[in-house]
Each structure stands twice: as C-alpha cells, then as structure tokens.
MARDREN-71806 format. One record per residue (C-alpha): residue number from 1; residue in three letters; z, y, x. Coordinates in steps of 0.1 Angstrom, whole numbers. Layout:
! residues N
{rec NUM; "ALA"; {Z; Y; X}}
...
END
This chain:
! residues 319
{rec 1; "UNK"; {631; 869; 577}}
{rec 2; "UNK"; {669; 863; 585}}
{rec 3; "UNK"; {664; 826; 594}}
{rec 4; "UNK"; {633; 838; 614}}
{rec 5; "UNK"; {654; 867; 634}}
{rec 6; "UNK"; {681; 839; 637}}
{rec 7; "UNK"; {659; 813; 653}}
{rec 8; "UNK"; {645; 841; 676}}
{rec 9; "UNK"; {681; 850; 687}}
{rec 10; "UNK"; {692; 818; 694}}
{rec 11; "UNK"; {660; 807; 718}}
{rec 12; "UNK"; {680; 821; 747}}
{rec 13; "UNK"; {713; 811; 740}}
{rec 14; "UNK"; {713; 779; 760}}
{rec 15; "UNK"; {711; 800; 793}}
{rec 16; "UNK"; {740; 823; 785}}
{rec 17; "UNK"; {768; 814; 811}}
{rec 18; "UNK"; {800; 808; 788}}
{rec 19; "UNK"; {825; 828; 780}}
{rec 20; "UNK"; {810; 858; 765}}
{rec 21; "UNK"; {822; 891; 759}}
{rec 22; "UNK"; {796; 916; 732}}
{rec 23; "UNK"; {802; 952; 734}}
{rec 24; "UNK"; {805; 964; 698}}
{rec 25; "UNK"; {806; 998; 689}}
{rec 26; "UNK"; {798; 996; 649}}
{rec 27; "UNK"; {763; 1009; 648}}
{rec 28; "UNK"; {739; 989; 629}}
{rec 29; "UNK"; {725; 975; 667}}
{rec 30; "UNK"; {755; 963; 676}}
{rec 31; "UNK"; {767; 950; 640}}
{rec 32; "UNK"; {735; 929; 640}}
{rec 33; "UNK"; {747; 910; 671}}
{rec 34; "UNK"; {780; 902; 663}}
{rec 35; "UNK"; {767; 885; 632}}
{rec 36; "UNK"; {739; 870; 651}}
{rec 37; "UNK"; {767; 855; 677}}
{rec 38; "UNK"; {791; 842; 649}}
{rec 39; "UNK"; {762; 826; 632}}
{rec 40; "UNK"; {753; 808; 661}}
{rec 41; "UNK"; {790; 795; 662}}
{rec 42; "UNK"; {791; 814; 696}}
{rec 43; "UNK"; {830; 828; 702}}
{rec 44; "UNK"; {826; 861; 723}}
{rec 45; "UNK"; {852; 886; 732}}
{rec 46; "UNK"; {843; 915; 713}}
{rec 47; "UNK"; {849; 946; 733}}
{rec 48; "UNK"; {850; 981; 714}}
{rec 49; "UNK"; {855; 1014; 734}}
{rec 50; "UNK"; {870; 1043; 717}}
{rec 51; "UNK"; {863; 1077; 734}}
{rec 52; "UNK"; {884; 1099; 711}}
{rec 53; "UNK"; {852; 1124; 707}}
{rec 54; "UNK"; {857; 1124; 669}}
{rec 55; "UNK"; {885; 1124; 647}}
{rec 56; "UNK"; {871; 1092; 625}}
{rec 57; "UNK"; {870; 1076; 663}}
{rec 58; "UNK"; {907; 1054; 654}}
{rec 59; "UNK"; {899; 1044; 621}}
{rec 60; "UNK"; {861; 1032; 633}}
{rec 61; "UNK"; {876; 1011; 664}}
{rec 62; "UNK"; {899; 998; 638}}
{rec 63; "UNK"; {871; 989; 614}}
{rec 64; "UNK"; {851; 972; 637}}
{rec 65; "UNK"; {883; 950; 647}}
{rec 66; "UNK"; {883; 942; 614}}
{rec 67; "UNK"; {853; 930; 605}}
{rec 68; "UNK"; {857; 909; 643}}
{rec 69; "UNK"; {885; 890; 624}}
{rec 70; "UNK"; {867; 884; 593}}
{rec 71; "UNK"; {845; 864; 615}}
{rec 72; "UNK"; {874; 848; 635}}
{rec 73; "UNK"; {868; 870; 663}}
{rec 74; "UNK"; {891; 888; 691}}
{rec 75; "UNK"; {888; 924; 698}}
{rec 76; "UNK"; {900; 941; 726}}
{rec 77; "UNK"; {900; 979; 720}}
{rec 78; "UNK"; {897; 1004; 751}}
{rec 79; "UNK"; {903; 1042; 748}}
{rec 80; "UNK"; {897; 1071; 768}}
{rec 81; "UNK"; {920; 1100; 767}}
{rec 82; "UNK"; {905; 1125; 778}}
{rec 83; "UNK"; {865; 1131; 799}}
{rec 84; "UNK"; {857; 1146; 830}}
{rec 85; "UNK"; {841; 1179; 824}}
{rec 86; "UNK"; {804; 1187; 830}}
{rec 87; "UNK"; {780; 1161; 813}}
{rec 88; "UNK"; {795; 1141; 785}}
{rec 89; "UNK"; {773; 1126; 776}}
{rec 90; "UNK"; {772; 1103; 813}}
{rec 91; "UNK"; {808; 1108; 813}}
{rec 92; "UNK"; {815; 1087; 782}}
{rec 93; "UNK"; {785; 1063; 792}}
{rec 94; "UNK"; {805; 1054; 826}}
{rec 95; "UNK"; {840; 1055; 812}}
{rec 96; "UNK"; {829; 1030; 787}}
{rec 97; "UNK"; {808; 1007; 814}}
{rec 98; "UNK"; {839; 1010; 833}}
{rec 99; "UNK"; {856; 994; 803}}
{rec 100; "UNK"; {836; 969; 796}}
{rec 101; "UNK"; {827; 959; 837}}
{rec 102; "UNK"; {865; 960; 843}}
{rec 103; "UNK"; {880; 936; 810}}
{rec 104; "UNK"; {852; 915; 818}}
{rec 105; "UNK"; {863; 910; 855}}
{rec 106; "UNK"; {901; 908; 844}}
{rec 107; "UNK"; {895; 880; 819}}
{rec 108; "UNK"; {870; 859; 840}}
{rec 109; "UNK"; {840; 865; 818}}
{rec 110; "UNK"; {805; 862; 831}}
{rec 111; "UNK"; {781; 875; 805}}
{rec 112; "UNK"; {783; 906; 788}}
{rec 113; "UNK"; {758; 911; 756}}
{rec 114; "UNK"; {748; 946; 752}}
{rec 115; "UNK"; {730; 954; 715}}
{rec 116; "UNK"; {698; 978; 728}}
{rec 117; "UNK"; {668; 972; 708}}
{rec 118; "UNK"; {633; 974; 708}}
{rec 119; "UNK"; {638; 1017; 699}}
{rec 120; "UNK"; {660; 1019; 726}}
{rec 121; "UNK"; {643; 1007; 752}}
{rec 122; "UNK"; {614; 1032; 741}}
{rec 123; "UNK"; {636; 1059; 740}}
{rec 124; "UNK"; {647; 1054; 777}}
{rec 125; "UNK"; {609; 1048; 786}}
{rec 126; "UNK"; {604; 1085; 769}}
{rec 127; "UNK"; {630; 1099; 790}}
{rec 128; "UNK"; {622; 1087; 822}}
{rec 129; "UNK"; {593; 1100; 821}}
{rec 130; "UNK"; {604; 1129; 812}}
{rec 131; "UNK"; {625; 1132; 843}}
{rec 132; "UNK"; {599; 1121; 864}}
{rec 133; "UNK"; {614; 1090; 873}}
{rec 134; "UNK"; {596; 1064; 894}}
{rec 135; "UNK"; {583; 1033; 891}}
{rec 136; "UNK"; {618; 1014; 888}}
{rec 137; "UNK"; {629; 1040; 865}}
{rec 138; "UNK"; {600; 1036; 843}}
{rec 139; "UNK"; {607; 1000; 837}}
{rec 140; "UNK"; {631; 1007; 810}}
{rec 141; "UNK"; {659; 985; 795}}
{rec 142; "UNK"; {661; 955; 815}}
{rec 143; "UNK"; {668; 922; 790}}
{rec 144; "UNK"; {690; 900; 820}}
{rec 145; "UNK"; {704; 913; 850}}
{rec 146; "UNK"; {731; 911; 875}}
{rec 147; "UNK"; {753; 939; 881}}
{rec 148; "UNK"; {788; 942; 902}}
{rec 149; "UNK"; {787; 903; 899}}
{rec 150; "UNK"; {789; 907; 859}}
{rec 151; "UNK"; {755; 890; 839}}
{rec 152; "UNK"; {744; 918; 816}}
{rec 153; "UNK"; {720; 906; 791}}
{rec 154; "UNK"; {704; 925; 764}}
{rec 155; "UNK"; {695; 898; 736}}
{rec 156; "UNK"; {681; 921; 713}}
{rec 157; "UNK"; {652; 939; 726}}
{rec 158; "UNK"; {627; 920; 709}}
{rec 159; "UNK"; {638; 936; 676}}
{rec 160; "UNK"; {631; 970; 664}}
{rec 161; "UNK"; {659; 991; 647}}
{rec 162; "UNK"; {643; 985; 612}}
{rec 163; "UNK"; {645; 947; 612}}
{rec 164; "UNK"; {676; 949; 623}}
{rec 165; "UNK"; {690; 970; 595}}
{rec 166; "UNK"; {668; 952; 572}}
{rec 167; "UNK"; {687; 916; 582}}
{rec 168; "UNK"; {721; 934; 575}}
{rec 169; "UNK"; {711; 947; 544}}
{rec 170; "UNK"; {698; 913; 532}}
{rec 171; "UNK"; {733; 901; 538}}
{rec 172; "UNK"; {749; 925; 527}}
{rec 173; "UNK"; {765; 939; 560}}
{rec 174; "UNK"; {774; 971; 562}}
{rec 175; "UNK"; {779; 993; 595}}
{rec 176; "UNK"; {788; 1025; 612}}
{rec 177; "UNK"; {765; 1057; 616}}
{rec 178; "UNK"; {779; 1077; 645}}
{rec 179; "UNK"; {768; 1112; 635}}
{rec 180; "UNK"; {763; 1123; 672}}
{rec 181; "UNK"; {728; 1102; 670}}
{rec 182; "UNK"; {715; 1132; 647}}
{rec 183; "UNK"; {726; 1158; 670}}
{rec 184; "UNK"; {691; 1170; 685}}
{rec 185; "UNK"; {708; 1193; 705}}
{rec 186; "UNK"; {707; 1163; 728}}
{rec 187; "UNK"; {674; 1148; 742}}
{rec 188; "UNK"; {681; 1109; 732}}
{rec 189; "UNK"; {687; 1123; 695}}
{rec 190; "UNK"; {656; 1145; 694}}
{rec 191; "UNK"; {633; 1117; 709}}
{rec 192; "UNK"; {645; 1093; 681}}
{rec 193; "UNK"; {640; 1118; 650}}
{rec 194; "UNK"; {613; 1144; 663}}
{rec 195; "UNK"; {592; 1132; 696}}
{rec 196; "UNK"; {592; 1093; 683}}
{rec 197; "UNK"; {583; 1099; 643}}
{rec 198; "UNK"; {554; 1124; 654}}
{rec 199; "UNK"; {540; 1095; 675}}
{rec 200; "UNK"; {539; 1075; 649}}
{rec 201; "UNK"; {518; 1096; 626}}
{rec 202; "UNK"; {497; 1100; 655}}
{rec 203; "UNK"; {487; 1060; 665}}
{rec 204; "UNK"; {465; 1044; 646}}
{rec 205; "UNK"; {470; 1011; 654}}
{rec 206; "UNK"; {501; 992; 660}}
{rec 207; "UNK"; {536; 1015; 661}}
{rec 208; "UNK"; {546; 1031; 694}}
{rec 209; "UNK"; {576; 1013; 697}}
{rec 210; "UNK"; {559; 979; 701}}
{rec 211; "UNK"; {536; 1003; 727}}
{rec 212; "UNK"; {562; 1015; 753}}
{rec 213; "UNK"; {574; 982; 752}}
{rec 214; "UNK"; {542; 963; 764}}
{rec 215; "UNK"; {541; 998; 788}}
{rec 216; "UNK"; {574; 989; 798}}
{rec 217; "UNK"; {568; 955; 804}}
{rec 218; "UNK"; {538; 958; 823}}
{rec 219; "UNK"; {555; 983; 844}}
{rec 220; "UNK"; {582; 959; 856}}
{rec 221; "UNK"; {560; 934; 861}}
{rec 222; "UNK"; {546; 960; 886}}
{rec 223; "UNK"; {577; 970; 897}}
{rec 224; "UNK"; {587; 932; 907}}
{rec 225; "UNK"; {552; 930; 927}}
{rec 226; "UNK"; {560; 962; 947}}
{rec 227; "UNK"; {596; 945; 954}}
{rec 228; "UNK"; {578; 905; 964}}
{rec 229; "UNK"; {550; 931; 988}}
{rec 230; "UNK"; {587; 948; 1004}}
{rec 231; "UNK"; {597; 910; 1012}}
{rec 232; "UNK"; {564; 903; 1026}}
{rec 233; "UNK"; {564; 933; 1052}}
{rec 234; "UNK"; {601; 933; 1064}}
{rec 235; "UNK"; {595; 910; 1094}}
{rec 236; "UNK"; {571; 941; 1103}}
{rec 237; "UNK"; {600; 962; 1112}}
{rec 238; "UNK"; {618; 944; 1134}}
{rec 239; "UNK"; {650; 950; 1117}}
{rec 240; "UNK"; {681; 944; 1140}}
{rec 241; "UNK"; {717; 946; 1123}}
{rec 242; "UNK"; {753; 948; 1138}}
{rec 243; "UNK"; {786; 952; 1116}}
{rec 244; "UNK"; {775; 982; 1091}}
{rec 245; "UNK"; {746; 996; 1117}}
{rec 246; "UNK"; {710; 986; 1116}}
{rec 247; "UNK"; {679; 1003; 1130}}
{rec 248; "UNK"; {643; 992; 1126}}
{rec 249; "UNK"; {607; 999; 1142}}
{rec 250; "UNK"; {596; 1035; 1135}}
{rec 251; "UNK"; {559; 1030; 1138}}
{rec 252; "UNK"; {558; 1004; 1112}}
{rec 253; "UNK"; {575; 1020; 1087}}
{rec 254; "UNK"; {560; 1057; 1092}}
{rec 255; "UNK"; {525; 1036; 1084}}
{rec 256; "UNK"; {539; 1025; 1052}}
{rec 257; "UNK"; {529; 1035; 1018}}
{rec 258; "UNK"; {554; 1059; 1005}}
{rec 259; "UNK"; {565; 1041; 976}}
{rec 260; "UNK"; {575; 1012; 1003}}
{rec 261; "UNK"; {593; 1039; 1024}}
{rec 262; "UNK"; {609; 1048; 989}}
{rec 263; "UNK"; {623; 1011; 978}}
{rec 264; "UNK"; {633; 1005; 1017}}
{rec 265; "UNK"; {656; 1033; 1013}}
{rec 266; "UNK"; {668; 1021; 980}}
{rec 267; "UNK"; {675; 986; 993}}
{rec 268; "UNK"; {690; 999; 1027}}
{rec 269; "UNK"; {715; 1028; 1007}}
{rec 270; "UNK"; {727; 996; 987}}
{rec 271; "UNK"; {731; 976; 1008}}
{rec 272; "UNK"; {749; 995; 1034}}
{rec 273; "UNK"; {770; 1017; 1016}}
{rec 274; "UNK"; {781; 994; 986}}
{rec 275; "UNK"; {771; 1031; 961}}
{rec 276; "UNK"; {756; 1022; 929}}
{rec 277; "UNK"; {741; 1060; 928}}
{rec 278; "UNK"; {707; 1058; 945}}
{rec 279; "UNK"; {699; 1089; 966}}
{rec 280; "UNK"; {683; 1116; 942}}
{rec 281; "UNK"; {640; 1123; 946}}
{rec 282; "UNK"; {648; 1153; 966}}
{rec 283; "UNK"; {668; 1130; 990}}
{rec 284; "UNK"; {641; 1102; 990}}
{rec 285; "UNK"; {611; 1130; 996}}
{rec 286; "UNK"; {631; 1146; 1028}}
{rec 287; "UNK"; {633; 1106; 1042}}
{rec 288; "UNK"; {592; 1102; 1041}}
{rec 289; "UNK"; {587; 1135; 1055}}
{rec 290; "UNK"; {612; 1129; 1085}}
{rec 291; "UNK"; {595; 1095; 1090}}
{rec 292; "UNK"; {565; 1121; 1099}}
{rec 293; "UNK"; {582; 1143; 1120}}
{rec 294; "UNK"; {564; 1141; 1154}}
{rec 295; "UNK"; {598; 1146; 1173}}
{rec 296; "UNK"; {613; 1114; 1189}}
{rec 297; "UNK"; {650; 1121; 1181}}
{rec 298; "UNK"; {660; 1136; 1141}}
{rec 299; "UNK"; {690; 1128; 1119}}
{rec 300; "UNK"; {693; 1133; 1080}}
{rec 301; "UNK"; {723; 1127; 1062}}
{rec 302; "UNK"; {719; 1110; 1025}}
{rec 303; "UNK"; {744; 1103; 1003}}
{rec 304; "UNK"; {770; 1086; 1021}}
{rec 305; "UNK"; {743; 1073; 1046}}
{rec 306; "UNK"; {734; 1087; 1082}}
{rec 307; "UNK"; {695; 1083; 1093}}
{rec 308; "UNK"; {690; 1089; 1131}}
{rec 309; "UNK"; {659; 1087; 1152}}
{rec 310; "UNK"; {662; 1078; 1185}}
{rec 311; "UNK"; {626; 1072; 1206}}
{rec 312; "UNK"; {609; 1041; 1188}}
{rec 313; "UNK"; {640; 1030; 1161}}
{rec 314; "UNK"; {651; 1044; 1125}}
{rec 315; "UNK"; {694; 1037; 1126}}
{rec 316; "UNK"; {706; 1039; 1093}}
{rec 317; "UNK"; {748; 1039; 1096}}
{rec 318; "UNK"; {771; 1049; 1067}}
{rec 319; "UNK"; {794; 1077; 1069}}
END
C-alpha cells in the first residue's frame, strides 16, 4: 500500500508550478502530505497557522516545526491573537486563509497544497446540502483552482482518511488529534462521527464516502456545462461596458432560465466589484424576481453592486 499511495501522489506532481508552499496543521491529513512531498524529494514551504484557541496550540505549532526539520524542511509559523467575535469557526477559517494567501504572495510562491481528503470533501457535500446551496455549492472540494492569483491544489482527495492514517502508521509517523474535531456541538464534527457512520451502516454496497464523491463529481461536471451554456448565450445580451458600468438587453435575460440569471449575477458581482462574497440566495431570488417586474424603470441594490432598469437595459454599477 505505501508505495501504491506514493505512486498515486506523485502522478500529478509534474504539473505543480514550482515553488510550493503545504499548509500543515498536524492532523493526520495534513501529516500524510508532508511526508508524501519529502518523499518525492519535493522542497515546499511548510506553512503552520496557530490560532491560540487552545492552550497546547504553542507547543503543537512547535511540534509540527519540528518534525518539518527532521525532514529538511522550513516552517514559517503564523499566529492569531485574538478572533473577531460572532462565528469562530469562519473567523479562524479566514484568518488562517489570510495567512496562508498572504505569505504565499510575500514570498513569490504559486502553489499552495492544501491536505482535504476524500472524508472531507463528503463532509462539505453533506453540508451544502444542508444549507441549501446550489449547484456550485454542491460541487464540493474542488482538487485545482485559481484563487486571488494563488494555485490552490488539493492533492489528496483521492484518499480517504483511513488510508491515510493507515500509510502513517505503517511508517511509523505519528500525528496531531485536534480535540475540537469531536466537539458535535458543531455541525462539521457531528457529520463526521454521527450523520457519516449511520450512513455507512445503512449502504450496502460500496462506502458513502466513495458515493458523495462520484455525487460530487458528477455535479461539477454539471456545474462546468451550465458555465460553457453561460458562454454560449452572452452574445444574446448585448452586453455594453464602460470603466466599472455595464448594462445589457432586458428581454433576453428575463427569458432566461433562472439558474442562468443566477451564475450571470455571480459572474457580473465578481467581476465588477472585485468581492470574493457572492450575494446571499435571498439577494440572488430578489434579482429574478425584479427581472419580472413589468415596470420599465427599478433599481435593487446587492452587495456592493447597484442594479437599475431603465426601458429595455439591466445597468449593473458598483457602489
């Protein structure tokens, strides 16, 4: 099994732009890849984030810059003094994406290797759904993407947690066990140990892992056919752009399919206001039904983006 897992990882390693940088935070996932990259006599910039949520938070960031230099490794260590208040859970997700996104940047670095898994990309299928996400949403984890002109590739998903941990163990690796991940009191937590286990006992073929996965995939593969079928009507709207304002044909797009209307919006909100938070379903809902209003002048304000109506045009402006 390890030289198997090893000749898996390493299929993709030739279209990795060089330097790398792995974000490591000590759990088995993550342990896994820093091995996997030293094996491959790969030289990454390992890149820990300490949030200070935990007392045993130093001593792990040390530990994990530890075992970097047993393998000839650099760490760089980022720390967070203190969280906005409300969700912490997002809070320490975007303080430690800002971490990552911004020593990446700082030290010219391309590629950043993040260490989800097979589990984790079912997890985040489970949870879309359970926040009624769309179609994009539903895609889950995706394995190489671009992002604030950083490559973030996910070399890992094609492993489960299990065979993971079961590669470590063969070599005698150890790794961390953040005791947050068994705090149900959070949905991630009770998904992994309650909703996931239950659906196990319940397939009788195959795992349901290796199901949401080929769900997963076959909704972005869906997902990217919606996008190509949004190229192929654009010319439809006539779209006309000056500096940061641009309007388009009403007609066309009130004819549209609502999930069109939907990823226009998207694409438009990016592209105009620069805002990597997409307008919430509430937001997207009131767009389609002013795109029905029979009136011939309407504005709506989303997110940092004015819509206007004016006779025939849709003029999208940001504020």
């Amino acid at each position: 099994m390890p030289a198997t897992l090893l000749a898996r990882f390493q299929l993709a390693i030739p279209s990795w732009p060089l330097p790398l940088a792995a974000a490591i935070s000590g759990g088995s996932d993550s342990i896994a890849l820093m091995h996997l990259l030293a094996q491959s006599h790969l030289h990454p910039l390992i890149l820990h984030f300490n949030h200070n949520l935990r007392p045993a938070s130093g001593d792990e960031a040390a530990w994990v810059a530890a075992e970097a230099a047993k393998l000839g490794l650099s760490c760089h260590i980022g720390h967070c003094d203190a969280l906005p208040s409300g969700n912490l859970y997002e809070a320490a997700r975007l303080a430690r994406y800002e971490f990552l996104t911004t020593t990446c940047h700082q030290r010219h670095i391309p590629t950043l290797l993040i260490a989800h898994q097979a589990n984790d990309s079912a997890e985040t299928l489970l949870h879309h759904l359970l926040r009624g996400s769309g179609l994009s949403g539903l895609s889950s984890l995706v394995p190489d993407r671009l992002e604030n002109g950083l490559r973030l590739i996910r070399p890992l998903l094609g492993f489960d947690r299990e065979t993971l941990r079961h590669w470590l163990r063969d070599q005698n690796l150890a790794w961390l066990d953040d005791p947050s991940n068994a705090n149900i009191h959070h949905l991630r937590p009770r998904l992994r140990h309650q909703v996931l286990p239950c659906l196990e006992q319940a397939q009788t073929t195959g795992t349901p892992v290796l199901a949401l996965n080929r769900s997963a995939q076959l909704l972005k593969e869906a997902n990217a056919a919606l996008e190509w079928s949004l190229d192929q009507l654009l010319p439809q709207l006539d779209i006309r752009s000056e500096e940061n304002l641009l309007s388009l044909d009403h007609t066309s797009l009130a004819q549209w399919p609502t999930e069109l209307q939907d990823r226009l919006l998207l694409r438009l909100h990016r592209q105009l206001t620069h805002c990597g938070h997409p307008p919430n379903g509430r937001a997207r809902t009131a767009f389609q039904e002013m795109l029905l209003n029979p009136k011939s002048q309407w504005m709506l304000t989303i997110h940092r983006l004015t819509i206007r109506r004016v006779k025939t045009r849709v003029y999208f402006l940001p504020k």
